[in-house]
N, C-alpha and C positions, 0 to 999 in steps of 0.2 A: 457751574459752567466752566470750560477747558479755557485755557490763552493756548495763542501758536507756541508757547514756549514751553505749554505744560498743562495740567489740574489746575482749577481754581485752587485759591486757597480754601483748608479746609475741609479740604475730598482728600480721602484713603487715596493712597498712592499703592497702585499693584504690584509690586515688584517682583522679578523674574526669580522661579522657586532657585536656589544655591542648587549648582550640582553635587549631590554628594561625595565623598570621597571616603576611601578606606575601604573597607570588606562588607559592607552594606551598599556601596555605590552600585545603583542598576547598569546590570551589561548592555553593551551598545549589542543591538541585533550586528550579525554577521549576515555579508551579501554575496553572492557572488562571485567570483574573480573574474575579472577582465579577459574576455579572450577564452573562459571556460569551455571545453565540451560540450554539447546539448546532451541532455538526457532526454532518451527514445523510447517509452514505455512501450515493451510488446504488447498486443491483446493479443491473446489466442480467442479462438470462437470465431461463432459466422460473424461478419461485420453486421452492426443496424444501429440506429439510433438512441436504441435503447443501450447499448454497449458504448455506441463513441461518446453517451453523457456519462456515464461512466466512467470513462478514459477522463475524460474533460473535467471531471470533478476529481481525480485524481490527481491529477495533473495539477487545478489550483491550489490542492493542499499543502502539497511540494513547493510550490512558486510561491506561497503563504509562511511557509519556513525560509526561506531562502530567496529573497530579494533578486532581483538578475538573472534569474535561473529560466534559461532557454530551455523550454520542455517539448518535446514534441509526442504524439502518438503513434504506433506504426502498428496495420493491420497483418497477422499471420494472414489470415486468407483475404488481402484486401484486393481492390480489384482498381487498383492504383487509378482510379477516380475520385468518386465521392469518398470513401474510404482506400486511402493510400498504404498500398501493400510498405513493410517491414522495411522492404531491399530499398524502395523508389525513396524512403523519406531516408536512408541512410547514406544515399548517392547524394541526393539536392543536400544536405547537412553539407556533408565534404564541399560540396560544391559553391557552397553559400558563404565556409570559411573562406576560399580563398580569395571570391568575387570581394567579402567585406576587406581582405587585408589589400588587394588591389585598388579597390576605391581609397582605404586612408591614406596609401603609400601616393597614391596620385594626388591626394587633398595635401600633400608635404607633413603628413604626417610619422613621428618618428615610431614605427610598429614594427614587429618580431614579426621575421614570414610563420608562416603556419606550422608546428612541430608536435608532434606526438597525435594522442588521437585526437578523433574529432566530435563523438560521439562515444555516451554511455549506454548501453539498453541494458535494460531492467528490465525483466518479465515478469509479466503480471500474474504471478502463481503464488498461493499459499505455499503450497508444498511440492514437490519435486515430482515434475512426470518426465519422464526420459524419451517417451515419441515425442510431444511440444517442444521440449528445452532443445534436442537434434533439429527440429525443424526451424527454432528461432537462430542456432547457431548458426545452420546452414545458410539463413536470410541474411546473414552478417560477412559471412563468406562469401555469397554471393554477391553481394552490395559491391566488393571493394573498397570499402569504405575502411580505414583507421578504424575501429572502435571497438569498445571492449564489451564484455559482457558478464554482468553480475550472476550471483545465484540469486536462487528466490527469495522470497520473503519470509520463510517460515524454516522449522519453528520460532518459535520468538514470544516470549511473557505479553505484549502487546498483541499478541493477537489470541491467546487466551481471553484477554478482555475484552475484543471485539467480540467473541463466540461467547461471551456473558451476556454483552450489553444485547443482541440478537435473540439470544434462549428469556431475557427479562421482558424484552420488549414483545413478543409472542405468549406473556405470560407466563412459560415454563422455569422458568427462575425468579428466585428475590433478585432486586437490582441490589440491595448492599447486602452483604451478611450482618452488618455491624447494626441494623435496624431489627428491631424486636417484631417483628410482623411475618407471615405467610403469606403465601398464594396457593390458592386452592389448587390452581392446578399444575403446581411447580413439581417437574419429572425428577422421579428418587436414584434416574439411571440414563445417562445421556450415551449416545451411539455417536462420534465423531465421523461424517460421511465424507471421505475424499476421494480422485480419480487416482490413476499411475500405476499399480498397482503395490507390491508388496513394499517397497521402499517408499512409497506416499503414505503407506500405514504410519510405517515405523518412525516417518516424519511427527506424521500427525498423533502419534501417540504418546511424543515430546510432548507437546503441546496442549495434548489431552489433561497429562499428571498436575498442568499447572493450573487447566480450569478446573480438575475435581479438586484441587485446596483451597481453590475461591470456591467453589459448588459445596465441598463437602459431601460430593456426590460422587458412586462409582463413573468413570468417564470410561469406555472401551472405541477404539478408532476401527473404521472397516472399509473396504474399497465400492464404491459404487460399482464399479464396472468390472466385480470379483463377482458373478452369477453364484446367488447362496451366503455371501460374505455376508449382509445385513441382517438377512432373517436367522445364522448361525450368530453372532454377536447377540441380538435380540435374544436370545434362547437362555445365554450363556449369562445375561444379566436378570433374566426372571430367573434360572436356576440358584442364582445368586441372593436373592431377596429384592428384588427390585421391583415394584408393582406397575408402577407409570414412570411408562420410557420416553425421550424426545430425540428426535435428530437435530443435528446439527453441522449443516456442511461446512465441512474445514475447506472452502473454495471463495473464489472473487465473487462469480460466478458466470461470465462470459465461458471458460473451461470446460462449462459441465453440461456434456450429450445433453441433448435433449430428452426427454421419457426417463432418462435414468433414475432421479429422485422419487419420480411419481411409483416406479417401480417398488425402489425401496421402500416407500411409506407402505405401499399394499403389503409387502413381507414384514416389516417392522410392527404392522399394525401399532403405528402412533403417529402423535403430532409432530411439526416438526419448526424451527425458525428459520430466518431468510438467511441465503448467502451472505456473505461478509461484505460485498459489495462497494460502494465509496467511505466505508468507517474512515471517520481521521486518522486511526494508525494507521489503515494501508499507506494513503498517504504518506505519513511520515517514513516509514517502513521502505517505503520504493526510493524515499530523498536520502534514506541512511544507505542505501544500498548505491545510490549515484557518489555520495559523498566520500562512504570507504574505499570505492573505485579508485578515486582520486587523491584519497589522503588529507582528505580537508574535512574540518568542523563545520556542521550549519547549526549546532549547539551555538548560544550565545556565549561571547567571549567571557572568559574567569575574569573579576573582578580583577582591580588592582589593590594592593594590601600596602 
């Protein structure tokens, strides 16, 4: 039994673990900075539900790295209601720094007027389409708003491993190489499906070389929205030895026309696995792209030695 002063005698006493120190001491997470930018993920694509939870699951990955981190979502074709067009959320941003540096400057608080941008967008593309990336520029110019604007997301070794973990989960891949096991119906020839056209290839074909080292499998990339692209790839990898082929969209998947996959599977004749969708990389992937904006770390800090 406890006294107000303490444990009975007797009783184990819990004490608080030592912090470590030297080159094994866990890094403190990094937050935030004060006053930061928000980051504005674009979505391209029609707005729906099924897209803004998407956005929103993106968006917590990002704010799960990075403590403080003011995220917002802005819709290319929103219809600045229920889903808030690109321009309107990058107007109320600006507008929202300067309302908060007015309230603290009235609360006698001692704050920095508003300087540099105000906003970071980040578009939500694997790889480079040049109509979308013109149209989310233009929503930035049009805003009047301070704020910068990253490249995509891709290529990037992280997102090879999204388009693994996708091709395993549809069964068309081993999930590890390093496990002594098969899947029956693991494809000998993957087809990388992206939109944009020729410079979306050549993206996604970075990208391709790093899943065939994890695959161990030929990887060729094609454009969806290249009439013939798919089912010429296709061709090019049964000429090659390949028996069972898979798709696999190098996309988020809000980006991608509608009918267009369903096209290419009928030309491909094969299976195929899901868009890339909320994987954790994107996530992290959009937060590395807010953070080199700015020149800050949301890596945990390097120990102290």
């Amino acid at each position: 039994m406890s006294s107000p002063t303490g444990p009975a005698p007797g009783l184990p006493v819990r004490m608080p673990r030592p912090r470590q120190s030297g080159r094994h001491r866990r890094p403190e997470p990094v937050a935030a900075p004060e006053g930061a930018p928000t980051l504005v993920l674009a979505m391209p694509g029609a707005p729906s539900a099924e897209v803004r939870n998407l956005g929103e699951e993106v968006v917590s990955i990002a704010r799960s790295e990075l403590p403080g981190l003011d995220a917002r979502i802005g819709y290319l074709d929103g219809d600045d209601d229920e889903y808030p067009a690109l321009g309107t959320v990058l107007a109320h941003t600006a507008e929202q720094r300067v309302e908060r540096y007015e309230l603290a400057k009235a609360a006698g608080r001692e704050v920095s007027e508003p300087d540099g941008i105000s906003a970071v967008v980040v578009p939500l593309l694997a790889g480079p389409d040049n109509s979308l990336v013109r149209r989310i520029r233009q929503a930035v110019v049009d805003s009047k708003a301070v704020a910068e604007m990253t490249e995509v997301l891709g290529p990037h070794p992280l997102l090879a491993e999204a388009l693994h973990v996708r091709l395993s989960e549809a069964g068309l891949a081993r999930a590890d190489r390093a496990r002594l096991f098969t899947v029956a119906t693991a494809a000998d020839g993957i087809i990388l499906a992206t939109v944009g056209g020729e410079e979306a290839v050549q993206a996604a074909g970075i990208t391709g070389m790093l899943l065939a080292a994890r695959l161990a499998v030929p990887v060729m990339a094609a454009a969806l929205d290249d009439e013939g692209a798919v089912a010429a790839i296709a061709e090019q990898l049964r000429e090659s030895g390949s028996t069972q082929l898979a798709l696999a969209p190098y996309l988020i998947g809000p980006e991608l026309p509608e009918g267009l996959l369903d096209i290419a599977l009928k030309d491909a004749e094969c299976a195929a696995s899901e868009a890339l969708g909320a994987y954790p990389a994107v996530g992290k992937l959009v937060l590395s792209q807010y953070t080199s904006a700015l020149g800050i770390s949301a890596q945990t800090q390097a120990p102290a030695h």
